[in-house]
C-alpha positions as MATLAB code, in Angstrom:
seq = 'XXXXXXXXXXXXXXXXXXXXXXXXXXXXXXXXXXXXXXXXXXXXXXXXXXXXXXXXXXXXXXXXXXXXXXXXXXXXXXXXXXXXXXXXXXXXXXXXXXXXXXXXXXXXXXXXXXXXXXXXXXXXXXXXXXXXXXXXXXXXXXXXXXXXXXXXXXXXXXXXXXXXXXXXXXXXXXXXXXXXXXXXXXXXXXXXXXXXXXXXXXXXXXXXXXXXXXXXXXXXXXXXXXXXXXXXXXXXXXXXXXXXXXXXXXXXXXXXXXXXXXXXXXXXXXXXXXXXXXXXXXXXXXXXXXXXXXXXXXXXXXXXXXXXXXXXXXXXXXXXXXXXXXXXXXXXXXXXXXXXXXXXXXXXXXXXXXXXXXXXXXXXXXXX';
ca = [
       0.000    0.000    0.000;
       2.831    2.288    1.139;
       5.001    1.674   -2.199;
       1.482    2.200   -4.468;
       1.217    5.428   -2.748;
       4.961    6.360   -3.470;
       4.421    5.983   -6.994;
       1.230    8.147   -7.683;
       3.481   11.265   -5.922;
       6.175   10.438   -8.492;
       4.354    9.873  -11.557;
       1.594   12.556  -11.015;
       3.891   16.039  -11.102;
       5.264   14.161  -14.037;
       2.060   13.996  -16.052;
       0.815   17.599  -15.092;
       4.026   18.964  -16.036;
       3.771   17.021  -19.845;
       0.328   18.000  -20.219;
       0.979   21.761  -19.413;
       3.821   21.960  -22.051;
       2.096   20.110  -24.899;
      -0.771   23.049  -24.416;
       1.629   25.728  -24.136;
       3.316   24.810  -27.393;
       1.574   22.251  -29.430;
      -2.291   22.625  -28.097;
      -2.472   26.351  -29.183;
      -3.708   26.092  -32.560;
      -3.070   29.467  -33.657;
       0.119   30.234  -35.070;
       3.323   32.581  -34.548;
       3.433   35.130  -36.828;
       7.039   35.563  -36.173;
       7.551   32.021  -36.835;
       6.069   31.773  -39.749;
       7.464   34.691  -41.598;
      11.304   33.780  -40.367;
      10.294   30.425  -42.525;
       8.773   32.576  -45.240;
      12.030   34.287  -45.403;
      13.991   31.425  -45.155;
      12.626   29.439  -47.983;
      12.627   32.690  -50.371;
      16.548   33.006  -49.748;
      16.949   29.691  -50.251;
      15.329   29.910  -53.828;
      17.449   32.981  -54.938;
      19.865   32.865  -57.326;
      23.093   33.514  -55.862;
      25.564   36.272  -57.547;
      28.935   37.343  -57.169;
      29.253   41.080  -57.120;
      32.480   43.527  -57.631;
      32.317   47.305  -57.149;
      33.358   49.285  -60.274;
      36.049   50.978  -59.688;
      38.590   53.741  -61.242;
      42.106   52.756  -62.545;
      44.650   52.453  -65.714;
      44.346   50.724  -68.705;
      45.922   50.270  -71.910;
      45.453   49.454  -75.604;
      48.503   47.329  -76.512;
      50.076   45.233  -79.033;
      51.930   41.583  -77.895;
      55.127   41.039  -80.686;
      57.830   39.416  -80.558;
      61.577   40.422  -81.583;
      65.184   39.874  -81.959;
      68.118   42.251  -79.921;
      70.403   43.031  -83.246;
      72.930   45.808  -83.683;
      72.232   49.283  -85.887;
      75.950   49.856  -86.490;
      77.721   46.589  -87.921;
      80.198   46.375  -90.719;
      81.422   43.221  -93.251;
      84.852   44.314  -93.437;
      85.873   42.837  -97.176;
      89.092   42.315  -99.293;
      90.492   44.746 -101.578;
      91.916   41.871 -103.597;
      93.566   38.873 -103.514;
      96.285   36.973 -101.815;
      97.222   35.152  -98.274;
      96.196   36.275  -94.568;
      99.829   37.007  -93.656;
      99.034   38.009  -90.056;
      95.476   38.417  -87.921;
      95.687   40.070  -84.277;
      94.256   41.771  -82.071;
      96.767   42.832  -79.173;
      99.102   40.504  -79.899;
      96.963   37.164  -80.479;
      95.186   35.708  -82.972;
      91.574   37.690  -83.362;
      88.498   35.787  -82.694;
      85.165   36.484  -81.929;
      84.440   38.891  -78.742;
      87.733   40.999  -79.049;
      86.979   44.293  -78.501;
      88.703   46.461  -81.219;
      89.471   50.585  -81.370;
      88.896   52.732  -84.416;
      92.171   52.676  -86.833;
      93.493   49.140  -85.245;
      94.718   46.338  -87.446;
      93.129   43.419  -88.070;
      95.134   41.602  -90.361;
      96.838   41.362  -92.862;
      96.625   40.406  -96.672;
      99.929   39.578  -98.312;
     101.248   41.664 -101.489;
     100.439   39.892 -104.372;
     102.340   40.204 -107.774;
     100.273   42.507 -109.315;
      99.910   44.841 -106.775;
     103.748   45.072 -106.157;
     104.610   45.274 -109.888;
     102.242   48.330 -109.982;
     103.981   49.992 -106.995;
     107.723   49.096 -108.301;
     106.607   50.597 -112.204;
     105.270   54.016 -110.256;
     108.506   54.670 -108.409;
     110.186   54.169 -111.482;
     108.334   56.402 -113.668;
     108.018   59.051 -110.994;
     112.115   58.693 -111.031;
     112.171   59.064 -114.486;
     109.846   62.085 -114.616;
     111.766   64.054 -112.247;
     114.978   63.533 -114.059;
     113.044   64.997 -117.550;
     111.778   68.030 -115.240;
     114.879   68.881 -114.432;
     116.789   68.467 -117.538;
     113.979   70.194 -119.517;
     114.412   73.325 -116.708;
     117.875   73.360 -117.820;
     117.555   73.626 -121.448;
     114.696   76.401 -121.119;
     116.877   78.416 -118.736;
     119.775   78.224 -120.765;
     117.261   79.625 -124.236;
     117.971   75.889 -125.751;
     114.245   75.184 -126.111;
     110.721   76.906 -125.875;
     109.370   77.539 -122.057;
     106.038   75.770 -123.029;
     108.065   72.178 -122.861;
     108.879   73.125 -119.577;
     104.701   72.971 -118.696;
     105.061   69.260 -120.744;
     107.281   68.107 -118.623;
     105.617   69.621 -115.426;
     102.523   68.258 -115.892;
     104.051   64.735 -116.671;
     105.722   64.711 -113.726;
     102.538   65.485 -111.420;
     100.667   62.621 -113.025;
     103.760   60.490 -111.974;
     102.996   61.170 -108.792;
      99.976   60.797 -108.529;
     100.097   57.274 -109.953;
     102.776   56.106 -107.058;
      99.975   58.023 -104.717;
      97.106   55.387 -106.233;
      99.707   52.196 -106.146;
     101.164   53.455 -102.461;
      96.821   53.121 -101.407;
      96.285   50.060 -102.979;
      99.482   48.768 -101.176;
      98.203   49.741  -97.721;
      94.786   48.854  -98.648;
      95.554   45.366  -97.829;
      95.922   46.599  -94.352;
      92.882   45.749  -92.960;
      92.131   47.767  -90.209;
      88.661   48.373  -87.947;
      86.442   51.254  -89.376;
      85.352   52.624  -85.437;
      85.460   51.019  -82.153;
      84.033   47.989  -81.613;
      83.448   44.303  -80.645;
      84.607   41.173  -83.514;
      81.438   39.131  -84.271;
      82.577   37.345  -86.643;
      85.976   35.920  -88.031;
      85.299   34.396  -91.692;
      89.342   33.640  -91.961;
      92.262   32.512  -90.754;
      96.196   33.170  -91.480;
      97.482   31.037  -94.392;
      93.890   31.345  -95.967;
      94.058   32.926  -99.618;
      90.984   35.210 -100.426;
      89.606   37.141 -103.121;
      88.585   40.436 -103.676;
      85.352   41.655 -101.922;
      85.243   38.051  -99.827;
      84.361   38.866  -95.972;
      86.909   38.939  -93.982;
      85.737   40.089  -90.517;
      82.486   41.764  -89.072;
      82.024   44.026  -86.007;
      79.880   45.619  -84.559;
      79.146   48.656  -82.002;
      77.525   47.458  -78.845;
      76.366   50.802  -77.918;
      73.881   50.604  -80.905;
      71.934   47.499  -79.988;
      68.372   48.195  -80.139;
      65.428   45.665  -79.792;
      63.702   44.987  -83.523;
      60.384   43.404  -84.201;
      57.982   43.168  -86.625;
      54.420   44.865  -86.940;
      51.826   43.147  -89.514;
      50.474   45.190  -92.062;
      47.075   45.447  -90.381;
      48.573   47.030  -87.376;
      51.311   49.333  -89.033;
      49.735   52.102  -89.077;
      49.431   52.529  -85.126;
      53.016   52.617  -84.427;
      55.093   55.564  -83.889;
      58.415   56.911  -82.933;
      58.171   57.991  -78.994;
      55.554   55.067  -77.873;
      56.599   53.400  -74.812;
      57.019   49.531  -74.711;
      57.442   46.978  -71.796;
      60.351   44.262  -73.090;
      60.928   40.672  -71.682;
      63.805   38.652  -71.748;
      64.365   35.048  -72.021;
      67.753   35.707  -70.430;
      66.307   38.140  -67.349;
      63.299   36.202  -66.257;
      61.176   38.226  -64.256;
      62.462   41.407  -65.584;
      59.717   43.966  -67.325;
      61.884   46.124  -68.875;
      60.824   49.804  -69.486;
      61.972   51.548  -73.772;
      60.741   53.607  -76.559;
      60.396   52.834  -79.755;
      63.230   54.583  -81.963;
      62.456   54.188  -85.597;
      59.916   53.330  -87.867;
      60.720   52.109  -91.004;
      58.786   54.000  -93.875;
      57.659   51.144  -96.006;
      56.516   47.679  -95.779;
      58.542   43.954  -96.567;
      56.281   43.352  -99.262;
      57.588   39.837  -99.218;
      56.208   39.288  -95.081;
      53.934   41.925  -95.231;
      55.254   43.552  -91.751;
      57.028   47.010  -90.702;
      60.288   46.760  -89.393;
      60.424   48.671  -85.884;
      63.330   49.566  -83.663;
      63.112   50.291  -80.099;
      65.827   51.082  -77.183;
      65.748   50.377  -73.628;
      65.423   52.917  -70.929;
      66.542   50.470  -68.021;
      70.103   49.383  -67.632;
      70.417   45.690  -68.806;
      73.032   43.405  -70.834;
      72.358   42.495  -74.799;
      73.545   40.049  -76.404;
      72.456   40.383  -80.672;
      70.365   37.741  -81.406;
      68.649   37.307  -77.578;
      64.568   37.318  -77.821;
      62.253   39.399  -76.727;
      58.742   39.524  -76.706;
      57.605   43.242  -76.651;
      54.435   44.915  -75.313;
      54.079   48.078  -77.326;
      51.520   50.573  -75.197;
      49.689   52.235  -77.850;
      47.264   54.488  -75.677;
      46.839   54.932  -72.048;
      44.282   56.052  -69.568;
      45.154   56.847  -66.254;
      41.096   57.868  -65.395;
      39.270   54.831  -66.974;
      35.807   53.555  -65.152;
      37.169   49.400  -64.800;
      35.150   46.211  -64.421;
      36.277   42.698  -64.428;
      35.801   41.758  -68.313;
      33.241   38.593  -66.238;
      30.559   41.819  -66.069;
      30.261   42.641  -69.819;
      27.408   40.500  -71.325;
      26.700   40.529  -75.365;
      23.113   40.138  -76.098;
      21.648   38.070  -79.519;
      21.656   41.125  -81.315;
      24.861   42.631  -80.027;
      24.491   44.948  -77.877;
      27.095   44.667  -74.265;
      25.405   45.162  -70.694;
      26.430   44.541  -67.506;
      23.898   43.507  -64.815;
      24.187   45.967  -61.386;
      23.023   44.675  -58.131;
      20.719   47.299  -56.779;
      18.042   47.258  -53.489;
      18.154   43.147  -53.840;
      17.528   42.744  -57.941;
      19.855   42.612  -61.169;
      19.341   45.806  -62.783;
      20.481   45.499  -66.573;
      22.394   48.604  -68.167;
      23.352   48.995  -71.585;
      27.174   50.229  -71.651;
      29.695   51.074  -74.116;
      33.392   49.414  -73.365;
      36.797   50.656  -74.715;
      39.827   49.345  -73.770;
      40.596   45.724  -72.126;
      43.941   44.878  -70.241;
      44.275   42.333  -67.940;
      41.052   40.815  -67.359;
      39.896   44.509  -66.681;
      37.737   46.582  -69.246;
      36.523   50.364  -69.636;
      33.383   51.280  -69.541;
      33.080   54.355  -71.361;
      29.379   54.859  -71.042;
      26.672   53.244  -68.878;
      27.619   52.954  -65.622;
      29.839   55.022  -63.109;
      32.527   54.291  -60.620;
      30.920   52.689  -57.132;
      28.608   50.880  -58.896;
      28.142   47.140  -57.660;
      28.471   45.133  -61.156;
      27.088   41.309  -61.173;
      30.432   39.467  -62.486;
      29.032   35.493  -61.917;
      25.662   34.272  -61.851;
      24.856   36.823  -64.585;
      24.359   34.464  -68.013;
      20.543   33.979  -67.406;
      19.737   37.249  -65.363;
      16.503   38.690  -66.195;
      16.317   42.927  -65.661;
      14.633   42.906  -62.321;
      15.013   39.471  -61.082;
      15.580   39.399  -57.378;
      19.012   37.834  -56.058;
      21.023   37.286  -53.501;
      24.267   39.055  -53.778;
      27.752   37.937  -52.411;
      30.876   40.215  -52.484;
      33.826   39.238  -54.710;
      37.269   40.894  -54.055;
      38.831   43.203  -56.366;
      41.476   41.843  -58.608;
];
């Protein structure tokens, strides 16, 4: 009896205090407006699209052109043979010259041993000069002493200056095969070697000035005519990786290879840097700039069936479409030249099936 009454003061509290919360909270059939509209909510998000959104923004672009080129010297010269015979002797300071010797204006190269003709035609001048001045002075004697007319004495005057002027031609042709280095300079190429026996006009040596290296590339035809002397360009080197170097372009060239159908530009570097002729480069000419531009990831810019370019906004929860106008692109960035304005939250994902006015839920993207 005692343990029956025990358990109805244990299990009755229990059942009062069930039945009070299953009125409080499931018996009240009405129901909470808060509730309800937090799940409204909910379930709307939930069916939004989702879009990424980046703020328009102002910054620099530029129009450019991507080449590619070759570093090559302006100032190079194919030193050739006067004429014919053996490379007697070929040094520079002493030692054979080879390729990389650096070289002064006026210094000799080598040499090209006298050949027959050359010599014969040096020995014959001094002899008739010799001759000459003997006449000249034998016909000044007779004129002086009234033995002959003073008109001979012009003859023989005038024979003797041509004399001269013939050893004068075979003395040059005699140190022409001298060969000696037109300016200051560094050897490229050797095309000889002593003992060899050349020809006239075969090429001996070639040099070139290392102060004149510039960087050359080609423009095709359908860009030539946006190239100028003063534009700036951004170089690369294989041989500097990681190096952007800064230049101008130098020279045009007024006509076209009609055989590649390019124009042949120079350019020179502003920024210290060894060349080498022959290293490539590839070459980012800058062919307009704009420091002011209005700039939106290139993701924004939609093109519509019929062509036209807009760029969802995300305004007061919806996709707003504009119609823009774009100008230049650079680097994943484009201007917007009319449309929108800087500030401006621009829809750059989740935009390829927007509708103008579609509600969305918006997510920011960061700037890049």
């Amino acid at each position: 009896m005692k343990y029956r009454r025990w358990l109805l003061y244990l299990v009755l509290p229990i059942g009062l205090f069930a039945f009070g919360a299953m009125h409080l909270y499931g018996g009240n059939d009405s129901p909470n407006p808060l509730s309800e509209k937090q799940q409204e909510m909910r379930g709307k998000d939930k069916s939004l699209p989702v879009v990424m959104v980046k703020t328009a923004a102002i910054g620099s672009v530029s129009r450019t052109m991507e080449l590619t080129g070759t570093v090559t010297p302006t100032r190079r010269a194919r030193i050739a043979s006067p004429g014919e015979g053996p490379v007697e002797t070929c040094e520079v300071q002493g030692c054979m010259v080879r390729e990389g010797d650096r070289v002064t204006g006026g210094q000799v190269l080598l040499q090209i041993g006298r050949n027959q003709a050359a010599q014969a035609q040096l020995t014959a001048a001094r002899q008739a000069l010799k001759e000459q001045e003997i006449e000249l002075q034998r016909v000044e004697q007779l004129v002086h002493g009234g033995a002959i007319a003073g008109s001979q004495l012009d003859t023989a005057r005038s024979k003797f200056e041509n004399a001269r002027a013939q050893l004068s031609r075979a003395l040059e042709n005699h140190e022409d095969y001298s060969i000696t280095a037109p300016w200051a300079g560094v050897v490229s190429k050797v095309h000889v070697a002593e003992g060899d026996y050349v020809t006239p006009h075969a090429t001996l040596i070639e040099i070139f000035d290392p102060a004149s290296l510039v960087v050359e590339f080609a423009v095709p035809e359908a860009r030539s005519t946006d190239v100028r002397t003063g534009l700036p360009v951004r170089v690369q080197f294989d041989a500097h990786p990681g190096a952007i170097l800064k230049g101008n372009i130098s020279r045009v060239y007024p006509q076209l290879d009609e055989r590649m159908r390019t124009r042949t530009v120079e350019a020179v570097l502003r920024d210290p840097v060894e060349l080498i002729p022959g290293m490539f480069a590839r070459i980012q000419v800058i062919l307009a700039r704009i420091d002011d531009a209005v700039t939106v990831p290139v993701e924004a810019v939609q093109i519509t069936p019929n062509g036209e370019k807009v760029i969802f906004l995300f305004q007061a929860g919806k996709a707003v479409k504009r119609k823009v106008e774009t100008g230049i692109e650079e680097a994943k960035q484009i201007q917007i030249l009319k449309g929108i304005q800087s500030g401006d939250q621009v829809i750059v994902m989740g935009n390829e099936k927007l509708k103008d006015g579609s509600p969305v839920k918006a997510i920011e993207g960061k700037r890049s």
